[in-house]
N, C-alpha and C positions, 0 to 999 in steps of 0.2 A: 472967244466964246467956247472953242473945243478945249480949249484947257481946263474953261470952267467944269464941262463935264465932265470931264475923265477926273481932275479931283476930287468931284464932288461925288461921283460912285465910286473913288476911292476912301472916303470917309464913312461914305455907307455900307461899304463892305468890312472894314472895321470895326461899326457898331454891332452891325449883326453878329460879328463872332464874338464878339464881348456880351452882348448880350446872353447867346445860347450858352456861351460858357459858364455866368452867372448862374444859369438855369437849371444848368448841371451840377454845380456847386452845390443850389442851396435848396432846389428844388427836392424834398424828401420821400415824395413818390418814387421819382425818376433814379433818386441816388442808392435809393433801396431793394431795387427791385431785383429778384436774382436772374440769372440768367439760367436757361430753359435744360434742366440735366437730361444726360443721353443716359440710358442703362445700359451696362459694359458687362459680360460675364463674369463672374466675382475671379480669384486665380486661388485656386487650392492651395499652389506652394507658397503662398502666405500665412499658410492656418499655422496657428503652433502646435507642437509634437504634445498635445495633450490630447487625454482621451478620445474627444471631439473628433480634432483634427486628423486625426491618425484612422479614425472609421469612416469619414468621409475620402480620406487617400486611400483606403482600403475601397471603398466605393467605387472610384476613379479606377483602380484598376482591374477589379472586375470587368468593369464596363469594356477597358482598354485591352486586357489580355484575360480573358471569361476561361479560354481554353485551360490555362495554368494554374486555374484555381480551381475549377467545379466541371470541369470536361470530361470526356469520357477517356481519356489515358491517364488523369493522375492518378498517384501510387493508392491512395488511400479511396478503395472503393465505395463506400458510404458519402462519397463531397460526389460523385459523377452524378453533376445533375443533367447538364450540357448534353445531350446528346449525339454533337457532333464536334467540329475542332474550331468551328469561327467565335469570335469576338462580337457581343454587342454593339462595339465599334466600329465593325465591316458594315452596318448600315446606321449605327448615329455615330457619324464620322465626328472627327476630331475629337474625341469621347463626350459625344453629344452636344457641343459648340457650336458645332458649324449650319449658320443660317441656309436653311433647305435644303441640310443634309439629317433629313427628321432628324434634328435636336432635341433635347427634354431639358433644356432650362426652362424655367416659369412655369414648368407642369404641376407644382405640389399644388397649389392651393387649387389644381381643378377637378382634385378627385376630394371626395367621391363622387364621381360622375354615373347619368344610366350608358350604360352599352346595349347598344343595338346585337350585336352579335350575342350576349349573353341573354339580353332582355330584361337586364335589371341591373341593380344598381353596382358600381364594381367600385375597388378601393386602389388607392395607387398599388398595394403589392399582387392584386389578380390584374393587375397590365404588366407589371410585371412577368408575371408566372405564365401571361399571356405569350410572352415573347419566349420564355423558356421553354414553351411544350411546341409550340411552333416555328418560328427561327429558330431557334437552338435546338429540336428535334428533341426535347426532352422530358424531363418531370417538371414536376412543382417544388421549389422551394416553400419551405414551413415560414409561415408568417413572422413568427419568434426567432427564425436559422439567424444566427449572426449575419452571414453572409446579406440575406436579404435585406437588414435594418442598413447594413453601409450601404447599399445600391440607393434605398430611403432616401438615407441621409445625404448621399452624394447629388443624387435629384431636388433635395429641400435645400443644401447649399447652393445649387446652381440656378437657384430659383432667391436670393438675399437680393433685398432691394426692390422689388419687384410688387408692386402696389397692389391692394385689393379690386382686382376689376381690370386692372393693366393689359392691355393687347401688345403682347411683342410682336414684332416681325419677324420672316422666319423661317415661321413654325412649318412642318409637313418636309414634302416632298419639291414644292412649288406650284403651277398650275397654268398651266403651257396651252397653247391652245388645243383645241381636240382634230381629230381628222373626220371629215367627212364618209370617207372608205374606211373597209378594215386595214387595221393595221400588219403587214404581212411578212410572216416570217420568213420566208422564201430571201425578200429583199433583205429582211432584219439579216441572214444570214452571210450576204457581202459586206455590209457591213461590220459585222462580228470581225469578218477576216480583214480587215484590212484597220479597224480602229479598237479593236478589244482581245484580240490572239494573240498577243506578244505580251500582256501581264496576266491574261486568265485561263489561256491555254489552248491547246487545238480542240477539248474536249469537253472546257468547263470544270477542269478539274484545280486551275487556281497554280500556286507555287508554293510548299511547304516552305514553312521553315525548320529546318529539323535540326537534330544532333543524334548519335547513337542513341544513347539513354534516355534520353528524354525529348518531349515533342513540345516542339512552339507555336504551335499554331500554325496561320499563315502568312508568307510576307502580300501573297495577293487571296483571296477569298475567290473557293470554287462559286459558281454559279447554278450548276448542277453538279447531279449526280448523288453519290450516297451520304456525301458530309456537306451537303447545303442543307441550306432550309425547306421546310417542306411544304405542302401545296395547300395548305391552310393560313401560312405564315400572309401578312400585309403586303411583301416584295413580289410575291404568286399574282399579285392584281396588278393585269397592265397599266392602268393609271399611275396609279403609283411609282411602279416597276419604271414609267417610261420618263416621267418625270425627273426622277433618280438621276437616271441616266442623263437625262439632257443638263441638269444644271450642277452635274458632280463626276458628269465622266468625258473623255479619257480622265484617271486622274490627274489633280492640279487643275484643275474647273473650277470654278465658282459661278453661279448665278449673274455674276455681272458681264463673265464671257463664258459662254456657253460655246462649245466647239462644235457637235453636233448639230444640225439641222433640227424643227419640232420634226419633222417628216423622218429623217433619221434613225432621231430618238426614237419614236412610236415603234417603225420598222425593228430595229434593234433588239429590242425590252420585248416584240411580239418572240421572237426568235429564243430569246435566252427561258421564258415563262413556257413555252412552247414542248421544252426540252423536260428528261423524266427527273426524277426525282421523288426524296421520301414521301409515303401520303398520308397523312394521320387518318385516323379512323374518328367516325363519329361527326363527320361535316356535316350532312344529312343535319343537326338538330342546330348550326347555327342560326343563327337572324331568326327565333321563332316568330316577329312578325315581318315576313316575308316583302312585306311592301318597302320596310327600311333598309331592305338587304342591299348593299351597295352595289351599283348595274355592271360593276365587273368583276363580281366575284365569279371565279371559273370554274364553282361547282354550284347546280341547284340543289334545292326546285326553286321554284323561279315565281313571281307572283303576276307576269305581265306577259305571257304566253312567246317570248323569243326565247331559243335554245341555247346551250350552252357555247356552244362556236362566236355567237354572236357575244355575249356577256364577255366573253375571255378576249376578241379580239376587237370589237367593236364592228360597224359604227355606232355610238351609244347614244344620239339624238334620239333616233325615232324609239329607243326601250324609254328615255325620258318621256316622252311624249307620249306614248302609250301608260305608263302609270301614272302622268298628268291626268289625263283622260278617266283613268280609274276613279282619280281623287274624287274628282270634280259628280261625278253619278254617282260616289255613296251617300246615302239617306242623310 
């Protein structure tokens, strides 16, 4: 009788795979169906060496070495738009690839977007020009500037493939938990020495990379001082700033191992933001309506009655909660 079963579940395991294999065969639902595509960043040095291709590499390397083309030491004074010596790459790492090292793949089809900062509606090259007058300490690129259309076009190739509506991942800085305390730069500053002095400096002044004649930027990107970014710039905002840091520094980080602590990170980013640097003029008229103004911008005025110490360092619960509070009592 045990013999009988054990063959006779050996015939039935049989049929079932003959069966499901039929199934598979001739079943044309099941035989058709694609399977589920990942989006992959497109790779430039595949483009061919035609007009195209050749202003999207020009794009690319803007992005990647800004300093060498539109900086304030090239020979031909009329291209210094850069105001300082860093690369848009010193914060969209891996010339904007790199998931939560703010990347701009997938961005074209999101502008024209409104901005809060401006108050109105803005086009991809005023995000652009955004970054030029702020991180890069500088002017405006002209809408038409050659220069400007490859940076365009390099953002709209990095964006191929990419669906009407499409949510990549990613996108920003990351989004860490917050701390309940401020975040303090005192602590940020043991930190500094012991996991960020040995490639940015004792001073935040970074490590050139240079030659007699001519200047290459840098092999590490100041933090401060006179050729960083300035205190309008998106890095100026601890959040941001802290962010940064926790899922791209030391570097060789990535978001899947984070080296820093969030507590760390916060401390850290309070410390480096803390420190002086250029100030553009004219902050006073951003976020003209005041309630959108993001709760760590580190200059006012302020639409929810906490001061600037608090916006810049946090804790940023209770400013939430107090323009919660706002929302909720207008008419």
């Amino acid at each position: 009788m045990q013999l009988f079963h054990v063959r006779y579940f050996f015939f039935c395991a049989i049929c079932f795979v003959a069966v499901a294999f039929a199934t598979a065969l001739f079943d044309p639902v099941d035989a058709q169906t694609p399977a589920s595509t990942i989006w992959t960043v497109p790779e430039v040095g595949a483009l061919p060496s035609d007009p195209y291709g050749l202003q999207v590499r020009r794009g690319r390397d803007l992005i990647t070495a800004t300093y060498a083309h539109i900086g304030p030491e090239i020979p031909d004074t009329a291209k210094r738009f850069a105001g300082n010596n860093l690369a848009c790459g010193n914060c969209h790492l891996q010339a904007g690839t790199k998931k939560f090292g703010l990347p701009i793949f997938g961005l074209f089809d999101l502008f024209p977007q409104y901005s809060a900062r401006r108050g109105a509606e803005i086009t991809i090259e005023d995000r652009v020009n955004s970054c030029m007058v702020r991180s890069l300490n500088g002017r405006q690129l002209p809408d038409d500037s050659p220069d400007m259309q490859a940076i365009v076009a390099y953002i709209k190739f990095l964006s191929s493939g990419v669906a009407p509506g499409q949510k990549l991942q990613g996108f920003g800085a990351g989004a860490m938990p917050e701390l309940k305390r401020a975040a303090d730069p005192v602590r940020g500053k043991l930190i500094y020495a012991n996991s960020c002095l040995a490639c940015h400096n004792t001073d935040g002044s970074g490590i050139r990379r240079s030659l007699p004649t001519t200047d290459l930027g840098y092999m590490v990107p100041p933090l401060w001082g006179p050729d960083s970014f300035n205190d309008g710039a998106g890095m100026a905002r601890l959040i941001t700033a802290a962010n940064f840091v926790h899922f791209n520094m030391p570097h060789g980080v990535d978001y899947l191992n984070p080296e820093l602590s969030v507590e760390q990170a916060w401390d850290v980013a309070a410390y480096v933001i803390s420190q002086p640097r250029p100030q553009k003029t004219g902050l006073d008229k951003d976020f003209p309506d005041l309630v959108k103004k993001p709760i760590d911008t580190p200059y006012g005025p302020y639409a929810d009655g906490f001061g600037e110490r608090q916006h810049k360092y946090g804790p940023f619960a209770p400013i939430r909660a107090a323009l919660a509070r706002g929302k909720r009592t207008e008419p």
